[in-house]
Every structure is written in structure tokens, then in C-alpha cells.
N, C-alpha and C positions, 0 to 999 in steps of 0.2 A: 504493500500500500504506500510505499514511499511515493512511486508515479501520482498519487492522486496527492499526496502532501504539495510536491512542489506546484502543480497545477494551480490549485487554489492559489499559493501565493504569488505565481506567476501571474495570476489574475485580479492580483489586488484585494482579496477577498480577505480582515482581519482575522475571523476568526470562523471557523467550520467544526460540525462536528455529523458524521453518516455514519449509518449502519445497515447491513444486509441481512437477510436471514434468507436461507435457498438449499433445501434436501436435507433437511435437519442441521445444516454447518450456519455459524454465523460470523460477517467479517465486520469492523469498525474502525473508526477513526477519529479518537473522542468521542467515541458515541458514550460515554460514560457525565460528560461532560453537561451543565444545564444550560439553553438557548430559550429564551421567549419564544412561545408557539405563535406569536398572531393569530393569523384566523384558523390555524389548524387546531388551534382551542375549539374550534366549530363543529369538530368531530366528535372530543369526549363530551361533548356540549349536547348533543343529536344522541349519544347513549343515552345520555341523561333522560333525555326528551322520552326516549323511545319506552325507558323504562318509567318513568313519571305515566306515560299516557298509559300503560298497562295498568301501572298497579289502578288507576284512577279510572278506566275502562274509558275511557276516551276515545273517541274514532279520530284517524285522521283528518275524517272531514267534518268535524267539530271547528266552528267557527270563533274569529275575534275582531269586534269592529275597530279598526285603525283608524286614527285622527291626522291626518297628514302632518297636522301642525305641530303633534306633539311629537314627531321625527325627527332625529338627526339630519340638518339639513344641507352641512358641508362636508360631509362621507361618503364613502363606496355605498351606494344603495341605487343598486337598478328598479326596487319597488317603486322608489317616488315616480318615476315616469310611467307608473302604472296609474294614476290615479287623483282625483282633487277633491279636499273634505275629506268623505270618509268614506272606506269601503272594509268590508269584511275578507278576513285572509283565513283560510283553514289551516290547521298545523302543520300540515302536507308539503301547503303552500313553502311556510314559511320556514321547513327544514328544506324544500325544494330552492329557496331563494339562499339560504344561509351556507347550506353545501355547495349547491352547482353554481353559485356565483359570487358569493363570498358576499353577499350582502350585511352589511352591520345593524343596520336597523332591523333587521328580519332576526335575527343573533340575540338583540336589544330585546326585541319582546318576546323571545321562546325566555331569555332570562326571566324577564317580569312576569308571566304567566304560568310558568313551567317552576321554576326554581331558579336562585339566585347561584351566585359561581360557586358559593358555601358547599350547597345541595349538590350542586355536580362535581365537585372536589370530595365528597364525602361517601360517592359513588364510586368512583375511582378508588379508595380506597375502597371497599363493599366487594370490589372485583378485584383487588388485590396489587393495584398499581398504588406505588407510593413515590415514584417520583413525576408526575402530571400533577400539576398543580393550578388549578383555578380560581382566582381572586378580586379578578377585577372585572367588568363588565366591558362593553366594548365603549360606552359612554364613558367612563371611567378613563379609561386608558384614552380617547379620544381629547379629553380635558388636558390630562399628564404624561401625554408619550411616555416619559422614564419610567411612567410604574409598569409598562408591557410585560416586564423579566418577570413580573410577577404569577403570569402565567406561562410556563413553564415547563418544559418536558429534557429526559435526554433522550438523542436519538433510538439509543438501547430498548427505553420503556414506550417510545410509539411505536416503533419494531412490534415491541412485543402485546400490546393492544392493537396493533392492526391483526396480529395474528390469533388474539382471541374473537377478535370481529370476523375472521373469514370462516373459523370453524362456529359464532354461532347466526349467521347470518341468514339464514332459513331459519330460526326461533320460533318469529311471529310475525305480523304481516310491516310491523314500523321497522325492524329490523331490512328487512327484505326491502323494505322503502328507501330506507336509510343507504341502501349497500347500490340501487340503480340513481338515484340522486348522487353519490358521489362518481358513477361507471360514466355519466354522462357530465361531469365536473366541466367547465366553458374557463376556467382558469388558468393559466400558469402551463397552457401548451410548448412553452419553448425551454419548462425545465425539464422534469424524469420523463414526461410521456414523449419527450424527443430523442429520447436517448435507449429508449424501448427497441426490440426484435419488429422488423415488420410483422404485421399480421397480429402482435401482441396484442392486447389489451390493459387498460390500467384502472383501479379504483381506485382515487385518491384527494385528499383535499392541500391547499396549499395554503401559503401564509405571506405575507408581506407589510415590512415594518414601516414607519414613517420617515421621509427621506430626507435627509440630513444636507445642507446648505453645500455640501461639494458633491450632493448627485449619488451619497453608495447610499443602500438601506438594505436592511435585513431582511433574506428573503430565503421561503424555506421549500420543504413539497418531502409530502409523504403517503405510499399509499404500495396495493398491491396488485403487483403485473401480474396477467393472466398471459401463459407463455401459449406461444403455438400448440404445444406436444402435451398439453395439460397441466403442465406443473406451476408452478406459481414463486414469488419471490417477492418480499416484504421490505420494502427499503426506505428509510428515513435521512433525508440530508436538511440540516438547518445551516444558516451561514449569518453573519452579521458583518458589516457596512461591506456590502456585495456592490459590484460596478454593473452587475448584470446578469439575466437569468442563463447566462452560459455558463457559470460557475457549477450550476446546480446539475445542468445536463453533463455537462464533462466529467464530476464526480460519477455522478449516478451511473455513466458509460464505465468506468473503469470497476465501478464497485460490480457491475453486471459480468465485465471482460474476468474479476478477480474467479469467476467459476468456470472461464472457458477451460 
């Protein structure tokens, strides 16, 4: 893994930390290490959901009426061009907006309706992950960029929660929801899902930090390829003050190449 060390810094990238899992072996590089998740906090966020509307027998397409105005109005939010005043959004929806697009206002109210970041950090623990940590909301962190780090993963433990997500993803029908909302993810195509086998496939959500006066920002992706030939491979790269989403694909290529 030295080739994927110098890469990164050849690319300016401060500070990186990925890991693979593939045939039962698993490779990393600081993957031990903690990175702010961004929005890939959207993922243990949407378990949280998935299990919140169980226990609560909730259908996905149980509704909530939205107030435009009480949105976040200078953020990543493709909802607002949906809409003016108020319209009702099912939960569907708004795990369908918060995964496949990375929406924050969509993020914003599964928090306020569903469980605050407490409840979904308390989950993660329930499922046995203790280093994901969820604390701040995405309003929150929208107020104080700094407090991002607060939410938190290392590559090792999204690794390894993606790979409890692929074995129970057929559960229940939010589960099952949850796992084609992230298959059809509209994010972050120029980081892992560019660096994929043709013919691949990938489940995954991505992340992206706020960007810093000389242009680098933190930018992550994690999730799991669906290979040709059946087999599959689980791979996590975070990176911090990044020049560009080729950081993450160059990694992800070599961490793929480390099992040819």
C-alpha cells in the first residue's frame, strides 16, 4: 500500500484514511484513524430511520407536511426546487432525497421527526459499532463547520457497517429501501464508482466537507461494489482538505488493484 501513500500526497490530499474488505481479507491505510463523515453520516442516519419506523410500524409512505420556510435555505437541498409553502414529503421520500442526493434539509427533518443524532449514535452502539459517532445535526454543523469531526467514523468501522448492511439488507421492506436508494446514489460519480470493474455495480453514499478559502475540502465515499462474477467488496476512503474527487478514485483503484 505504499503506491496508494505517495498518490495521495502527490495529490495534495492532507490527510486520508481507506479500507477494503474483499473474500474475507481486509487491507487499510489509517483506516484505524477518525475522519468527519459529512453526509455519509446519512447512512447510519437511514438505519436509524429504518429501525425507528419498525419499531413504530410506520409505513414509508406515512407523511410530513414541510414548511419551505422553515428550511435551510443556503445548502445542498434539491427538495427546495421541488416546491413553494408547503407540501407533504413521505419518509420514503425523504430517505430517497437524503441518500440519492445528499440532501440536508431532507437529513434535517428525518432528525426532527425520526430521532435526534443522540438516538442514532445510540443505535450504532445497539448494533455494536463504537467508533461512528453522531452528534450534531446537519443544521448544526451548517452554523459551525468545525464541529463536523464530531460526526465521525474510521474507515475500519464503515467497512464494517456496510458489511453488516449487505448481509441484513433483505430484513424488511425500509431496509430493502434503504439499500436501492443508495444503488441509484446521483453523487460523487467521479470518486469509487469511477474506479469500479466495468459492468460493476456500487451501493454507496458519499460525503463532502465545506470548502476552505484555497479551494481543498474534505471529501469522502463509501459503499459496496457489486462485482461482475458475484462477489462483492466493501470499501471506505475519507480524505481531508482534498484538491479533488480524483484523490478518492485513484485510492479506491489501487485498494481494488491490492487483490488482483
Amino acid at each position: 500500500m505504499v503506491v496508494t501513500s505517495c498518490l495521495a500526497q502527490e495529490s495534495g490530499c492532507t490527510n486520508y484514511g481507506a479500507c477494503i474488505m474483499r473474500n474475507g481479507s481486509i487491507v487499510g491505510v489509517n483506516e484505524n484513524e477518525r475522519f468527519a463523515m459529512h453526509s455519509v453520516m446519512k447512512f447510519p442516519q437511514a438505519l436509524y430511520v429504518a429501525d425507528y419506523l419498525s419499531r413504530k410500524r410506520l409505513n414509508l409512505d406515512g407523511t410530513i407536511v414541510v414548511d419551505k420556510a422553515d428550511l435551510m435555505q443556503d445548502t445542498w437541498s434539491p427538495m427546495l426546487k421541488l416546491f413553494e409553502g408547503k407540501k407533504a414529503f413521505s419518509y420514503g421520500e425523504l430517505l430517497e432525497l437524503s441518500l440519492g442526493q445528499s440532501d440536508n434539509n431532507a437529513s434535517e427533518l428525518l432528525f426532527k421527526h425520526c430521532g435526534k443524532p443522540q438516538a442514532v449514535e445510540k443505535y450504532m452502539r445497539k448494533l455494536g459499532f463504537h467508533d461512528i459517532h453522531v452528534r450534531m445535526t446537519e443544521k448544526q454543523m451548517h452554523k459551525n463547520p468545525a464541529k463536523a469531526i464530531e460526526n465521525s467514523s474510521t474507515p475500519a468501522e464503515m467497512v464494517r457497517l456496510f458489511e453488516w448492511f449487505y448481509h441484513h439488507k433483505d430484513d424488511n421492506p425500509y431496509m430493502t429501501f434503504i439499500w436501492k436508494a443508495m444503488a441509484d446514489c446521483s453523487t460523487g460519480l467521479k470518486r469509487i464508482p469511477a474506479a469500479i470493474p466495468e459492468d460493476a455495480h456500487i451501493v454507496h453514499k458519499t460525503g463532502t466537507g465545506f470548502p476552505l478559502p484555497e479551494g481543498l475540502q474534505d471529501m469522502n465515499d463509501a459503499g459496496i461494489i457489486l462485482m461482475p462474477d458475484g462477489s462483492y467488496a466493501i470499501i471506505a476512503v475519507f480524505t481531508t482538505h482534498s484538491p479533488s474527487e480524483a484523490v478518492i478514485e485513484n485510492i479506491a483503484r489501487q485498494l481494488l488493484e491490492s487483490f488482483d
